[in-house]
C-alpha positions as CSV (number, residue, x, y, z in Angstrom):
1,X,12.0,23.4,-16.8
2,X,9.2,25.2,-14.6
3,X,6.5,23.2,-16.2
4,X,8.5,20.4,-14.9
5,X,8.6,21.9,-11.4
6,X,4.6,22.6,-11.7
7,X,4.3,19.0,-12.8
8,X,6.2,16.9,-9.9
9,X,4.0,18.1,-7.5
10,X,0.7,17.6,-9.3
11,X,1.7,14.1,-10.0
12,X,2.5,13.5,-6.4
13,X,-0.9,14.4,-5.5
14,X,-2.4,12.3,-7.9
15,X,-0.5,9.4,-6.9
16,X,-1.6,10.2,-3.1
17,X,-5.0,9.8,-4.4
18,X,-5.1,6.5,-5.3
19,X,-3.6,5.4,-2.3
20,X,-6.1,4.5,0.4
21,X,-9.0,3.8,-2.0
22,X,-10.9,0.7,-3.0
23,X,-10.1,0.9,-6.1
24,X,-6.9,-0.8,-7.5
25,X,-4.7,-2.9,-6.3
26,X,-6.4,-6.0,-7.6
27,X,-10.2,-5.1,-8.1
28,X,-13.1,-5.0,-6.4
29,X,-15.6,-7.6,-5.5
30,X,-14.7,-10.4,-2.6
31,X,-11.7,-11.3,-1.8
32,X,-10.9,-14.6,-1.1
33,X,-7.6,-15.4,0.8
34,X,-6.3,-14.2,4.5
35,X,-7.6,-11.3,6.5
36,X,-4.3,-9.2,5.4
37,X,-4.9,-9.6,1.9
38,X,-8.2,-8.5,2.0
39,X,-6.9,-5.3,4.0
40,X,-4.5,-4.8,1.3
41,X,-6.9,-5.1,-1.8
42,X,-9.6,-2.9,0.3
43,X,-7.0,0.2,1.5
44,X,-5.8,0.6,-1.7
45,X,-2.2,-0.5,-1.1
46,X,-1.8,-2.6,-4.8
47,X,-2.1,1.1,-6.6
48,X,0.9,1.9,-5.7
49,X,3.1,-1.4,-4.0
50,X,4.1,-4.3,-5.6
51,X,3.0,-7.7,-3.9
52,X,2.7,-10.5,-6.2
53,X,0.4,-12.1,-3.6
54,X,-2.4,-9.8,-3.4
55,X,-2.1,-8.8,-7.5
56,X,-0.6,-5.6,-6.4
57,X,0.6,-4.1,-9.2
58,X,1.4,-0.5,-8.6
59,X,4.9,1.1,-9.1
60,X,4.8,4.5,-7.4
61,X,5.2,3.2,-4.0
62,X,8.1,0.6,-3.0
63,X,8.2,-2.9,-4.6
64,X,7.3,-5.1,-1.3
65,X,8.3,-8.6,-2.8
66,X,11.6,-7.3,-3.7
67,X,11.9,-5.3,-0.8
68,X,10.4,-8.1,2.0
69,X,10.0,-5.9,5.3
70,X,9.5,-7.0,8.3
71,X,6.2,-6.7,9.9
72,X,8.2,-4.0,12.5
73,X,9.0,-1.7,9.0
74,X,5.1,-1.9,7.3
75,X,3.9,-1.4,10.5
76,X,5.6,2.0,11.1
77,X,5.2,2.7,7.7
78,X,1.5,2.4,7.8
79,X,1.6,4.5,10.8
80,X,3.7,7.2,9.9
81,X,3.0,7.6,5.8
82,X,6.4,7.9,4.9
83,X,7.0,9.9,2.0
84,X,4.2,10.2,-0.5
85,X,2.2,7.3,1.1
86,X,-0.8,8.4,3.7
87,X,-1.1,7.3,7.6
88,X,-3.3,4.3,7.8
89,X,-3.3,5.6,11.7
90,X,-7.1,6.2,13.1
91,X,-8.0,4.7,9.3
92,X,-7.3,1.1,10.3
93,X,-7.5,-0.1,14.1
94,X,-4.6,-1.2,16.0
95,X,-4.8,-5.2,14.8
96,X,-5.9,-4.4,11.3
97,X,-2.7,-2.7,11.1
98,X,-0.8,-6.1,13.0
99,X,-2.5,-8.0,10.6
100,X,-1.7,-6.2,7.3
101,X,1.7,-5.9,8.4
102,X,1.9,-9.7,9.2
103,X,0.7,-10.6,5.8
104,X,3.3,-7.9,4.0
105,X,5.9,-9.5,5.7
106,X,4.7,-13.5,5.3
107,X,3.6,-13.0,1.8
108,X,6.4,-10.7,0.2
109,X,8.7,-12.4,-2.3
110,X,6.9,-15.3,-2.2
């Protein structure tokens, strides 16, 4: 049970890493599509989100196309780093952040 305890946290951190890189969240190279999805691929987001749209494939963080937020919710989320997941504020400017949010919201579920 303590191992377990020692583990959670280390896992956490790991998890954290991924988040915010380049790599993941559906390779690296040019991306070809909307501004947002490019912003997506490039922070990292598809490591740990789900968004069928951007090959997103991660399962740590929420599942966005079953979750479909509203630009309002990924926008605060990216500003606040809920839980686990890092603040994107001072990382991304103010309409990077519009614009990801935008394309969450447009492009989840579909």
């Amino acid at each position: 049970m303590r191992r377990l305890a020692l583990l959670v946290p280390v896992l956490a951190l790991l998890a954290v890493a991924g988040c915010g890189s380049s790599s993941g969240g559906g390779g690296g190279g040019t991306v070809a599509g909307p501004p947002g999805k490019k912003l997506f691929v490039e922070n990292g987001c598809g490591s740990c989100h789900q968004l069928s749209a951007a090959d997103g494939q991660g399962s740590f963080g929420p599942n966005l196309d079953a979750l479909k937020p509203s630009a309002a919710q990924v926008e605060a989320a990216l500003r606040q780093g809920p839980g686990a997941m890092p603040s994107f504020e001072g990382r991304l400017s103010d309409a990077d952040i519009a614009t990801l949010a935008d394309y969450v919201q447009t492009s989840a579920g579909a």
